[in-house]
N, C-alpha and C positions, 0 to 999 in steps of 0.2 A: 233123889236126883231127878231133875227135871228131864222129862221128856225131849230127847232135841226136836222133833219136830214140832212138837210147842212152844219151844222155845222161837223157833225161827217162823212160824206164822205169827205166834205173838206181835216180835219184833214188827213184822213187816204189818201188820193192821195199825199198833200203836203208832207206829214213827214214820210210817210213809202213808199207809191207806186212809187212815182220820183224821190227819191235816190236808190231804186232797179234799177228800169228803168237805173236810169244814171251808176253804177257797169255794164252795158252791160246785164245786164238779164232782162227776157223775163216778158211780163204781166202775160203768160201761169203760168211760173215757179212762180209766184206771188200767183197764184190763188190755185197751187197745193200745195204748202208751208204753206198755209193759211188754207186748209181744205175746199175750196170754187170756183164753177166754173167760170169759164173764162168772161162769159156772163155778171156773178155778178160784176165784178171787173169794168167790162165796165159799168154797171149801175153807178158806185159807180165813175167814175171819169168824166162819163157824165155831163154836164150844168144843165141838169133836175135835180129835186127834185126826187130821190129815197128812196123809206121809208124801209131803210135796216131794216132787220126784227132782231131781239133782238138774234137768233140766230144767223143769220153769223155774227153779232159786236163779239158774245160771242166765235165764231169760230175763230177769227181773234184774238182776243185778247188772245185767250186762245196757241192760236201758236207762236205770241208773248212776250210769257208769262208775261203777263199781267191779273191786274184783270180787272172786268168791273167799278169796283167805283175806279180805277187809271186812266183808261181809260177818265170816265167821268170828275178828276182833272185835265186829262192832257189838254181835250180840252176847260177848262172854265181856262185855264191860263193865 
């Protein structure tokens, strides 16, 4: 069984952080856009297992506006 919190920084590097990335913009401008700092972002697309805390998913999600139980369809898709 996968890790959920790998599963959900996965998600969020593949499908949102590396097509910003690829648009020419910044990790910064990533992290600021999101409501979440820069550090975080680097946890979140780090190799390690980071246990994103239930707030910044809901920070993230909520600047993408998204819910959190779309959030969690999207990544069990």
């Amino acid at each position: 069984m996968t890790d959920i919190n790998e599963k959900i920084c996965s998600y969020i590097t593949k499908k949102w952080l590396i097509p910003w990335l690829q648009e020419g913009k910044s990790q910064n401008s990533f992290a600021k856009n999101h409501g979440v700092e820069e550090s975080t972002i680097r946890k979140i697309k780090s190799e390690g297992t980071y246990r994103i805390p239930v707030e910044t998913l809901f920070k993230i999600c909520e600047a993408r506006k998204i819910s959190l139980s779309d959030f969690f369809k999207l990544i069990n898709e």
